[in-house]
Steps between C-alpha positions, in 0.01 A plus 500: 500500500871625531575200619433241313638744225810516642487116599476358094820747484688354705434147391587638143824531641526207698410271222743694268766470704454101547538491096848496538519472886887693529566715766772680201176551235490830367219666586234653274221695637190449226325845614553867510644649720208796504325173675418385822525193379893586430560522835274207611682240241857629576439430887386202421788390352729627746331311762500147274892563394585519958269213545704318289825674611376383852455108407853511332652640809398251742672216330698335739807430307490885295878618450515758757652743259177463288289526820625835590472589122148413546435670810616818362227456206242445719547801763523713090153295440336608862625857407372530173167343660473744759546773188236346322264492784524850552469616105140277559444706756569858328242376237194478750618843665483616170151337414369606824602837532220680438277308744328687798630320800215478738552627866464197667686305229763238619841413406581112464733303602679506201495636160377339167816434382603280764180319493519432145890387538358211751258434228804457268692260749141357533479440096833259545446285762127461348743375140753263698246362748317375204800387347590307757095346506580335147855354533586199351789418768281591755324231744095548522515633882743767368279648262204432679658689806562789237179508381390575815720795542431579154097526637634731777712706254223584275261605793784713628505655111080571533536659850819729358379557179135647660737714779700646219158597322327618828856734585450651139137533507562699848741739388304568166203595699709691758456261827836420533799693367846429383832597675809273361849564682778398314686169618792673528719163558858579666663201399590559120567890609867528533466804707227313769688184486770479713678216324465726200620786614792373667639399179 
């Protein structure tokens, strides 16, 4: 199922990323990029890099200098996110072009891309929840108290992994079609934004 493919992706990245666990790493992307799983490793990482960016942030005594530094990498991650998302996208409009879309086929609520990029978000808290189960600093109600969420986390990744398969399965066999608008966010557009523009 594409989704547990595209799950053991993105843990290849999480877990590569927590080798040397910097924010600054260079990134290396082990596949081709004639693959899906390209796409699926690099969002990956994009997401693990702002979840980290995020944590950093929120430290109470960050030199605000270095905050707003910070702030500006993460509205660059969300962009290149969104980018990534999309290219995702293209590749199942692409696989599932040829498919005869059945008259009384549906449209969803969203596309597969976005699906799968809550399945990537999904992927990291799954990796720090359990972390946080198996802490040596950590008191026994802590973890046990995140061992329960981790419980609820990894029902939440059965029920999304099965809707991601479903949504696939659907638009392969023409009951429910694809139709992916572009996010078109105003607030990096220096034209849209007023801010921006005034400048």
């Amino acid at each position: 199922m594409f989704s547990e493919f595209a799950f053991s992706i993105f843990n290849n990245s999480i877990e590569k990323y927590h080798i040397k666990d910097d924010v600054y790493q260079i990134f290396e992307n082990p596949y081709s990029k004639d693959e899906i799983k390209h796409l699926l490793y690099q969002k990956n990482w994009i997401d693990t890099v702002q979840w980290h960016y995020e944590d950093i942030i929120r430290n109470p005594i960050i030199d605000p200098q270095d905050a707003l530094v910070l702030k500006r990498k993460i509205d660059a991650s969300n962009q290149d996110r969104t980018d990534l998302v999309e290219f995702i996208d293209s590749y199942f409009l692409n696989k599932y072009q040829s498919v005869d879309v059945k008259p009384t086929a549906t449209i969803n609520t969203e596309s597969p891309a976005w699906a799968i990029d809550r399945l990537s978000i999904l992927a990291l808290k799954i990796y720090h929840m359990n972390e946080e189960t198996h802490r040596s600093d950590a008191s026994n109600d802590h973890k046990q108290k995140c061992q329960t969420k981790l419980n609820i986390l990894l029902e939440q990744k059965k029920d999304l992994s099965l809707a991601i398969d479903q949504l696939l399965a659907d638009i392969e066999n023409g009951n429910k079609y694809m139709k992916v608008y572009k996010q078109m966010k105003m607030y990096n557009d220096e034209e849209l934004n007023p801010i921006l523009r005034g400048k």
